[in-house]
N, C-alpha and C positions, 0 to 999 in steps of 0.2 A: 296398528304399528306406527301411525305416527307419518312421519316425513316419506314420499315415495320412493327415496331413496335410501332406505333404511336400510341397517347390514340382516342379515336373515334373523338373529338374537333379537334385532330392534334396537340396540345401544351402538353410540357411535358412528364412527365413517364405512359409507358401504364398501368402498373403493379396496382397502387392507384385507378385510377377511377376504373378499373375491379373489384379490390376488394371491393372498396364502394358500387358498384352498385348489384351487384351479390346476397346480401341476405337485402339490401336496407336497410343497416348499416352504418351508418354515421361515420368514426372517430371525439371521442370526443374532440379531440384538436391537435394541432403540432404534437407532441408526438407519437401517434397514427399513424398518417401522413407518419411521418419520420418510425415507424417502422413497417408500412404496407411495406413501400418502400424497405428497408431492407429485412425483411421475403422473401418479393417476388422473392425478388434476388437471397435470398441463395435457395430459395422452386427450382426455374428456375435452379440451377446449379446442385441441387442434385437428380433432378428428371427430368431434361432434356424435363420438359413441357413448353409449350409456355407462359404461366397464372397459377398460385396457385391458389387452391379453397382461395375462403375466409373465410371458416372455419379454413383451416390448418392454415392460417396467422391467425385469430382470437386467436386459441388456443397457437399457438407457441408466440404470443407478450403477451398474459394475463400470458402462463407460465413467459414469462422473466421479467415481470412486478413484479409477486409475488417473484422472487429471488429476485430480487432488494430491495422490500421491507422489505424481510425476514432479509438481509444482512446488510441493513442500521437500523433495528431497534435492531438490535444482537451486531452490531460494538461496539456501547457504554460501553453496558456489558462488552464484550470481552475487549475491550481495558482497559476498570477501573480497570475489574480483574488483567489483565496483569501490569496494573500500578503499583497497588495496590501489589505485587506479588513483583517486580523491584525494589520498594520504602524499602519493609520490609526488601529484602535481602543486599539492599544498606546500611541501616541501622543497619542490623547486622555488617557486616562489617564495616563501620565506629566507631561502639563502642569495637567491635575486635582491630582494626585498636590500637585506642586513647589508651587503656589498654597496646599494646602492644604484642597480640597474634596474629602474622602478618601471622601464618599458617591459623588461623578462618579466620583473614580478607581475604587470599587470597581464600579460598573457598565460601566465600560467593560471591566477586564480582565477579569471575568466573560462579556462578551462576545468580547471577542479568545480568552481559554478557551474558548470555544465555539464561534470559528473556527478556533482552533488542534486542537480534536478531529477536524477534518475532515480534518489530514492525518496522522493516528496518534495512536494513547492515548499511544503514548511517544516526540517527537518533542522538540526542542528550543525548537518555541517555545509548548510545551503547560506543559517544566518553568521557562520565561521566566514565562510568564503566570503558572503556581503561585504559583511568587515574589514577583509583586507583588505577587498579589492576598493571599498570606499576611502581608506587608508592612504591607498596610492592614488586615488582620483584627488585627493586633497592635496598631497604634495606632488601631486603634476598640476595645481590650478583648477581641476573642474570638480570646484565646491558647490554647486546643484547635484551633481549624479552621484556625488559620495553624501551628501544628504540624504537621498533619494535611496540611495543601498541603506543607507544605516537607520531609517525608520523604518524599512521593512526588516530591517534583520532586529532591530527591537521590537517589532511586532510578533516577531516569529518565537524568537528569545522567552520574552514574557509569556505567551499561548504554553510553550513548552516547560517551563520552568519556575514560571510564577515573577512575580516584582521585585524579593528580595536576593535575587540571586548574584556569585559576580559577576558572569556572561553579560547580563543584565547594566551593570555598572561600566563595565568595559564600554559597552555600545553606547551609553549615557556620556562617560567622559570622553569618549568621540566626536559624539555629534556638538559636544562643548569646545569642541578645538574646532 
């Protein structure tokens, strides 16, 4: 039969048929499948048996099945909120910004930057916020840290959107002033 671990047929992983057969539980699709295959692997290394029950694999895929689900039904929330959150404070600061109160604007986009790291270091509205806030580091005098914002907000820019973009241009004719 080949490898000592062979499923009783002799083809493939011994680990799925054992667990299908065991409490004469069918997985109900791919999925299943694959993360019978999985469980069993890590059940085999953490506990140094030859076979996982197929309960322990039942309950450890239903648990990681309900994270997932939990996670992907919460993301949206989360994420609006977050949006929602990034957009208000961008906003304050842009009407700071236009009036001329460049100390409000910097505190606001300093805060939208710091809800904008919530959804990635290198995200589009991480190299927005860069921008402005390097905008107002320039017309308050510290033209290093608004250099310093505006290469990495073109770095992020370019990663996400390619060279010819205008995102891309905007940060260019920035960092030229």
């Amino acid at each position: 039969r080949g490898h000592p671990r062979a499923s009783p047929d002799g083809r493939g992983d011994p680990v799925a048929p054992v667990l299908r057969s065991e409490y004469r539980m069918q997985p109900r699709g791919r999925i299943d499948v694959i993360a019978f295959n999985v469980v069993g692997a890590c059940l085999n290394r953490s506990t140094g048996t030859s076979v996982p029950t197929r309960r322990n694999a039942l309950v450890f895929c239903r648990y990681l099945q309900t994270i997932a689900i939990l996670a992907l039904m919460l993301w949206p929330t989360i994420s609006e909120a977050q949006n929602d959150r990034y957009n208000q404070l961008m906003n304050a600061g842009n009407a700071a910004y236009r009036s001329g109160d460049y100390a409000v604007a910097r505190q606001n986009y300093e805060a939208a930057y710091q809800e904008a790291l919530k959804f990635g270091t290198e995200t589009t509205q991480v190299a927005t916020a860069l921008n402005n806030l390097a905008e107002v580091f320039r017309l308050l005098g510290g033209f290093e840290k608004a250099e310093e914002f505006l290469t990495y907000a073109l770095k992020v820019q370019r990663k996400l959107v390619g060279e010819d973009h205008p995102e891309v241009a905007t940060i260019l004719n920035n960092i030229g002033n």
